[in-house]
C-alpha positions as CSV (number, residue, x, y, z in Angstrom):
1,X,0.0,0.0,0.0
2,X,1.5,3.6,-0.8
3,X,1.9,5.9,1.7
4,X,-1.0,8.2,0.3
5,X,-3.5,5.3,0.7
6,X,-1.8,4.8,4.3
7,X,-2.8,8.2,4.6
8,X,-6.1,8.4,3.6
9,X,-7.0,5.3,5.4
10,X,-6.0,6.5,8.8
11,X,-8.0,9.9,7.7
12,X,-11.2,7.7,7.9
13,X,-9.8,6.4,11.3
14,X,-9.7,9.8,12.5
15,X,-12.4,10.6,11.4
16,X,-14.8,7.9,12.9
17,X,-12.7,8.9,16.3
18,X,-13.5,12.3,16.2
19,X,-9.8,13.1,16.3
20,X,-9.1,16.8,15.7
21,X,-5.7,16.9,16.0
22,X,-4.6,13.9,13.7
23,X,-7.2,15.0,11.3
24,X,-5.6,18.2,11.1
25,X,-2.2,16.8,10.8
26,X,-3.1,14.3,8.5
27,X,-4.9,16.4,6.2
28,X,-2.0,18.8,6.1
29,X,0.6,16.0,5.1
30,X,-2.4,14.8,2.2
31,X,-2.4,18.3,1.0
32,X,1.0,18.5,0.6
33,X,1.5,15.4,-1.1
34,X,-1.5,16.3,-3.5
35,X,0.3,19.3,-3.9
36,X,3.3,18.2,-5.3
37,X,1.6,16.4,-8.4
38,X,0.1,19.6,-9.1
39,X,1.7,20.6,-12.7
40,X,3.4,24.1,-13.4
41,X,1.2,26.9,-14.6
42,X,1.7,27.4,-18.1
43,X,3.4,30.7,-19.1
44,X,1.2,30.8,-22.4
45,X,-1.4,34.0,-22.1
46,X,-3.8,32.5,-24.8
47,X,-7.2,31.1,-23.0
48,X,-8.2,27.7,-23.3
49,X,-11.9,27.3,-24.4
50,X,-13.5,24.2,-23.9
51,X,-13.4,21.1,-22.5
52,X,-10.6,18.3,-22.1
53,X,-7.8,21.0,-21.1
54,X,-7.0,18.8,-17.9
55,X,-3.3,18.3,-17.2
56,X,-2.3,15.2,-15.8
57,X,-1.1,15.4,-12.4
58,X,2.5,14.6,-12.0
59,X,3.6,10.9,-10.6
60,X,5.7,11.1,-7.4
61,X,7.4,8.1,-7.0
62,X,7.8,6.5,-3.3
63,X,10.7,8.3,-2.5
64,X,9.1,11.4,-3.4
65,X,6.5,11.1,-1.1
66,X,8.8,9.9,1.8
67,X,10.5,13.4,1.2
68,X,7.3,15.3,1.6
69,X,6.5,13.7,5.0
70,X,10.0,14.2,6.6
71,X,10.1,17.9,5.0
72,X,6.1,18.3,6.9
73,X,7.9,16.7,9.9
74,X,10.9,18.3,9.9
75,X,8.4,21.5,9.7
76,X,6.8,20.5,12.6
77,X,10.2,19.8,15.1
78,X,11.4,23.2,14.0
79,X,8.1,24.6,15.3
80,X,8.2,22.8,18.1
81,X,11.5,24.0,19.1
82,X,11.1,28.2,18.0
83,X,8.4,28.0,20.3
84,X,10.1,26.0,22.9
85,X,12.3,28.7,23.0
86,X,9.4,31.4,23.5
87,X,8.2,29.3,26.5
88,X,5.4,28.3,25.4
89,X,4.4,24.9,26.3
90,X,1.5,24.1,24.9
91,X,2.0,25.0,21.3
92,X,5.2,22.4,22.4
93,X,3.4,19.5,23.2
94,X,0.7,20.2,20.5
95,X,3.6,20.4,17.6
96,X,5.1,17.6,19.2
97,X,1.8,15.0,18.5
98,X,1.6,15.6,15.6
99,X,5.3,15.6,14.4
100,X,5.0,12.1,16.2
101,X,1.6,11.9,14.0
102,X,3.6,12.5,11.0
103,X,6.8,10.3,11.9
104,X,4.4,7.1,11.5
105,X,4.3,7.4,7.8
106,X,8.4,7.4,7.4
107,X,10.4,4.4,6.4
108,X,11.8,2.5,9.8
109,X,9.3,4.0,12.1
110,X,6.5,1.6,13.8
């Protein structure tokens, strides 16, 4: 199963739980996967009339992905840690969650 299925499928989890913060978090990380197969805006002025002007999204291969969800972790810990630094403990523990949230869908993590 890819990691965007994994995804998905513990968004329906989250979902049936009534889980704010990991529906949050795993939204975010969905988005920004989604994101990235999103093709370049073409720099041509002329407008498109009609129908069947869909781009294909762009494939990400598994490695790709993997790089998304350390980069939206990675995002996370540096949050964590600049407000850490401010003293405020809360935001702390919330970035914290869902970092850990986020560190379930890298390679080597249970």
């Amino acid at each position: 199963m890819s990691s965007l299925a994994l995804l998905r499928g513990d968004l329906d989890i989250a979902l049936r739980n009534r889980d704010p913060v990991e529906i949050s978090t795993l939204r975010t990380v969905i988005a920004a996967v989604e994101n990235a197969t999103a093709v370049d805006v073409e720099t041509s002025t002329q407008p498109k009339l009609g129908l069947g002007h869909d781009q294909p999204r762009r494939a990400l291969s598994d490695e790709d992905v993997t790089r998304i969800i350390r980069s939206e972790r990675d995002e996370l810990v540096d949050a964590a840690t600049r407000y850490g630094e401010l003293g405020l403990v809360e935001e702390v523990v919330d970035l914290e969650r869902r970092a850990r949230i986020v560190e379930r869908y890298l390679p080597g993590s249970t």
